[in-house]
C-alpha positions as CSV (number, residue, x, y, z in Angstrom):
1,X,4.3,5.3,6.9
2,X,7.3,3.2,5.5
3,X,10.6,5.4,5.5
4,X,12.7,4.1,3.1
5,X,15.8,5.8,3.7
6,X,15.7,4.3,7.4
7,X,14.2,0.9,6.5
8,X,10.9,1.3,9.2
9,X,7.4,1.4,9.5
10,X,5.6,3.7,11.7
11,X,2.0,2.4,11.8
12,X,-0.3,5.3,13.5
13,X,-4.2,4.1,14.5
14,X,-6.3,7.4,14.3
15,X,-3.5,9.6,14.6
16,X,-1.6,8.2,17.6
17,X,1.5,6.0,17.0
18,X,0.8,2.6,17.6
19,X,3.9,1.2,16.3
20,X,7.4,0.9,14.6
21,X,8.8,-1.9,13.1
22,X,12.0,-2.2,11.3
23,X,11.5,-3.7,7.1
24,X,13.0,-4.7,4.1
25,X,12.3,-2.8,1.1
26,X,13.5,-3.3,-2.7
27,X,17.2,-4.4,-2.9
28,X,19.8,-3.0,-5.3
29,X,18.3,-3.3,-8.7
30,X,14.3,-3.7,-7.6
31,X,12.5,-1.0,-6.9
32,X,9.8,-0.2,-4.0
33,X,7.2,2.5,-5.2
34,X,7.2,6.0,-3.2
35,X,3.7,8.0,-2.5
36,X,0.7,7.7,-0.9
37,X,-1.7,4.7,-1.7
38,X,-4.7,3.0,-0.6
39,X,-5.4,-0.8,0.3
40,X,-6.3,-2.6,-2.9
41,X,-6.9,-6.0,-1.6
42,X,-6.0,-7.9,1.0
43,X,-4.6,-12.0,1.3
44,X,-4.5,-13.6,4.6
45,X,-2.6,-16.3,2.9
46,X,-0.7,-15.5,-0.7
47,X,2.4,-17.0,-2.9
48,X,4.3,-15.1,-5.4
49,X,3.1,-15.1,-9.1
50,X,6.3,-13.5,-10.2
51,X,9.0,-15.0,-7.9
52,X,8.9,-18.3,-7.7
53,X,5.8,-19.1,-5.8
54,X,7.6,-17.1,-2.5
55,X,5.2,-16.8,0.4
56,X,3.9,-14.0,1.0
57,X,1.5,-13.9,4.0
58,X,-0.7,-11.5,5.7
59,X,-0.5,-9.4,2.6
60,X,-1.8,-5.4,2.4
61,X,-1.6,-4.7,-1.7
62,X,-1.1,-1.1,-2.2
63,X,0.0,-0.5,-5.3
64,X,-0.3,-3.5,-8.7
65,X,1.7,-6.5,-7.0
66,X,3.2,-4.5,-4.3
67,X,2.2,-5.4,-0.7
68,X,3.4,-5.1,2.5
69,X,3.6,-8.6,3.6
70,X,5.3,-11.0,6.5
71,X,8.6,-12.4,5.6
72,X,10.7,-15.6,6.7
73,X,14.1,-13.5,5.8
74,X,14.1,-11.6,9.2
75,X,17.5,-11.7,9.6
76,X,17.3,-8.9,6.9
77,X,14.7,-6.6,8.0
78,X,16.5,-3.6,8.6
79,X,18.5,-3.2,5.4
80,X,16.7,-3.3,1.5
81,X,16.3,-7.3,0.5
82,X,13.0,-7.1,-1.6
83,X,12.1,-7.5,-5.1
84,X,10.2,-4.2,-4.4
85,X,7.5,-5.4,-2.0
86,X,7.8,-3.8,2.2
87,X,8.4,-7.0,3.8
88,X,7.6,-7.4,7.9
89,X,8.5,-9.8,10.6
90,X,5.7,-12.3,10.3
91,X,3.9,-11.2,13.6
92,X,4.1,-7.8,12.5
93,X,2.8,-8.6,9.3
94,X,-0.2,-10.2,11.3
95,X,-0.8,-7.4,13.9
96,X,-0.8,-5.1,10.4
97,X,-3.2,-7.4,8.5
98,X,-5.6,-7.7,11.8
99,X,-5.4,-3.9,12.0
100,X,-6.4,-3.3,8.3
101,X,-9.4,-5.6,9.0
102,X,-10.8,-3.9,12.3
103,X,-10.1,-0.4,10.8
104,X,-11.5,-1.2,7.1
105,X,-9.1,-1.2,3.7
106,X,-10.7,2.0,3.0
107,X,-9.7,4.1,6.0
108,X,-6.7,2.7,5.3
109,X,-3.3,5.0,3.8
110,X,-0.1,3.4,3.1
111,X,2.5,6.1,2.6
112,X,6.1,5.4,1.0
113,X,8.5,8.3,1.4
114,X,12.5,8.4,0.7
């Protein structure tokens, strides 16, 4: 679950909280997409078609280009920095991906709330 509003992730493995992690989401002017989603494909390692060739590793796509991804900006996790996508600290981002994969994409619910 990514709440917006407070700019973190709680990440809950059959019901029980596993973690929280704090996250960028879409900056003033981008926006990141609220609702509930499945895992649409998955990229271990990934680079931005739209901005710039950014790297964009350990990425969970949810939702058209949006993914929850690791980020080298971690100074700004915590407040909204994104073009739209959740962005994690990159061992985050890893633990996430590596949960995904031993869980299965399709057990998998991504939910973006306000």
């Amino acid at each position: 679950h990514v709440d917006i509003s407070s700019q973190a992730m709680s990440v809950r493995v059959n019901g029980w909280h596993h973690a929280s992690w704090r996250v960028s989401t879409g900056r003033e002017g981008y926006y990141t997409p609220r609702g509930s989603y499945s895992v649409k494909r998955m990229a271990k390692v990934y680079y931005s078609k739209k901005y710039d060739n950014a790297p964009m590793p350990n990425s969970v796509f949810f939702y058209g280009g949006y993914a929850i991804h690791g980020t080298n900006s971690v100074s700004r996790l915590g407040r909204p920095a994104s073009h739209g996508c959740v962005r994690l600290a990159p061992g985050n981002a890893a633990a996430l991906y590596a949960l995904v994969q031993r869980h299965g994409a399709s057990r998998t619910r991504i939910t973006l709330t306000n």
